[in-house]
C-alpha positions in Angstrom: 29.7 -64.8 125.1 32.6 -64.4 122.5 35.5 -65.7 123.7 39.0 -64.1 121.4 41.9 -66.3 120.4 43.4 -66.7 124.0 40.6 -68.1 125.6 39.5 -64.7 127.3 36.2 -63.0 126.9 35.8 -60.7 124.1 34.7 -57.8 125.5 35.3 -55.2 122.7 31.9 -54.8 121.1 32.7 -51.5 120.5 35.2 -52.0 117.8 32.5 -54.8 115.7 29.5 -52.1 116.5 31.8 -49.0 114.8 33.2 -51.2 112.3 29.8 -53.3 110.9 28.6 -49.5 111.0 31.5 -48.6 108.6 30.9 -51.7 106.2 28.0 -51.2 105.8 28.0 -47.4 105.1 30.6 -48.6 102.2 28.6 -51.4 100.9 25.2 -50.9 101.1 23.7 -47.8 102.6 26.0 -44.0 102.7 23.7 -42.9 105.5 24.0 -45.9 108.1 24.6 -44.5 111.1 27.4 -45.3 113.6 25.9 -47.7 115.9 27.4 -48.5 119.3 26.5 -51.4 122.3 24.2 -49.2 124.0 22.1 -49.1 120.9 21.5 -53.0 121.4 20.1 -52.5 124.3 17.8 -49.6 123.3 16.3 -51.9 120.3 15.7 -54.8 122.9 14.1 -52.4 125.2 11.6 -51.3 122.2 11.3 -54.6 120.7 10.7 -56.1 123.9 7.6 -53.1 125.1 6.0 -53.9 121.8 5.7 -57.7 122.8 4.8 -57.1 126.5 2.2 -54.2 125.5 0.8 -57.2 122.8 0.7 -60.4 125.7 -0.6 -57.2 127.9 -3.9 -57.1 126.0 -3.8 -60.3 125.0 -3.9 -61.7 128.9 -6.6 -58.6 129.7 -8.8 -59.8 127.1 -9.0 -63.5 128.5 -8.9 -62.6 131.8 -12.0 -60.6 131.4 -13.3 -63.0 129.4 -12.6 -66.0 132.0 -12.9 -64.5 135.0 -16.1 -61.4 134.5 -16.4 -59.0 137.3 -13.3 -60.5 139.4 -11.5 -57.9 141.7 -8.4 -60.1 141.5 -7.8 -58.9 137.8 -7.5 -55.7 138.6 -4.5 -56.5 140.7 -3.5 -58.8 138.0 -3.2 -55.9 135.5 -1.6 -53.2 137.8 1.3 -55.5 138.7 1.7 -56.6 135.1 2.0 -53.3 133.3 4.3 -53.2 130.5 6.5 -50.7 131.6 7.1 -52.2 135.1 8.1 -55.3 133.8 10.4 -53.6 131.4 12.0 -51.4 134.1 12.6 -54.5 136.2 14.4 -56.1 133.1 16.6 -53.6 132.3 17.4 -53.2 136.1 16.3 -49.8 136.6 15.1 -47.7 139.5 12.8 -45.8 138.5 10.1 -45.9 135.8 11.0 -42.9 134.0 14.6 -44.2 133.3 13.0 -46.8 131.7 11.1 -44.2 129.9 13.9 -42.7 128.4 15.0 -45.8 126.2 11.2 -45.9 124.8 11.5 -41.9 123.8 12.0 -42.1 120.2 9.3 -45.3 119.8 5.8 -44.6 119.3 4.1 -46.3 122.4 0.9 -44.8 121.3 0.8 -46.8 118.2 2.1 -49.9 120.2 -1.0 -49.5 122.5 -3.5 -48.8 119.8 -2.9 -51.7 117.9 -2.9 -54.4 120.8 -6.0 -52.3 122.2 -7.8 -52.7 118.6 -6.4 -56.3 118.8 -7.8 -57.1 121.7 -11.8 -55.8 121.1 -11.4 -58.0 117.5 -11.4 -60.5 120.1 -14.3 -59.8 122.8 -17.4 -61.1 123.1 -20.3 -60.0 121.2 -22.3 -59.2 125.0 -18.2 -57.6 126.1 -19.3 -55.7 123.1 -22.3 -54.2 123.7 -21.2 -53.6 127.5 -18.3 -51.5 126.6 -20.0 -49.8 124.0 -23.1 -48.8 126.8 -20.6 -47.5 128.3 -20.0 -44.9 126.0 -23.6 -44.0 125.0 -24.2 -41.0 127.7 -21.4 -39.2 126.3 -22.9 -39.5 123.0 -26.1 -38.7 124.3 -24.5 -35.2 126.1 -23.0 -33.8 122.7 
């Protein structure tokens, strides 16, 4: 914390947020917009999905790959979702408060990518499992 010349805490983030905005509007970039405090807390709510969704699939893929057909990992995954563990650190109620921070990120993208991560990293017999899977509905069309 920022403490100002008496000793007290700074508490005027405001004023640096508006005025950083305004420097660098007149130094570098015309069409900076006006950030405020809040917006801090929006980019560490998105920054901070993208790395939970990443660990997410990460922890999946060796938990499937230590454990095989374990009924515990399921739990495992349901109490570790991404989005719960956000909600919980920004101190929100529900999910879909949380929910509204993440609007403007692309969460599909997020989950793609770790998702395509994670089968770079199975097993060749994970492989062909998952891919079974798959080959009645290929077979139906």
């Amino acid at each position: 914390m920022g403490l100002q010349s008496t000793g007290k805490p700074f508490v005027d983030w405001s004023t640096v947020f508006r005025r950083t905005s305004v420097r660098i509007r007149e130094r570098y970039e015309p069409r900076f917009p006006t950030t405020a405090s809040h917006r801090l807390r929006h980019s560490m709510a998105m920054a901070t999905l993208e790395q939970l969704i990443q660990g997410f699939y990460r922890q999946a893929a060796a938990l499937v790959a230590d454990t095989g057909d374990d009924a515990a990992m399921a739990l495992y995954l349901i109490k570790s979702d991404p989005m719960l563990v956000l909600r919980d650190l920004l101190g929100h109620q529900s999910v879909l408060s949380t929910e509204l921070y993440i609007a403007r990120l692309d969460v599909t993208r997020l989950y793609r990518d770790a998702y395509k991560d994670a089968l770079a990293r199975r097993t060749p017999a994970a492989a062909a499992e998952a891919d079974a899977e798959f080959d009645d509905e290929e077979d139906a069309r």
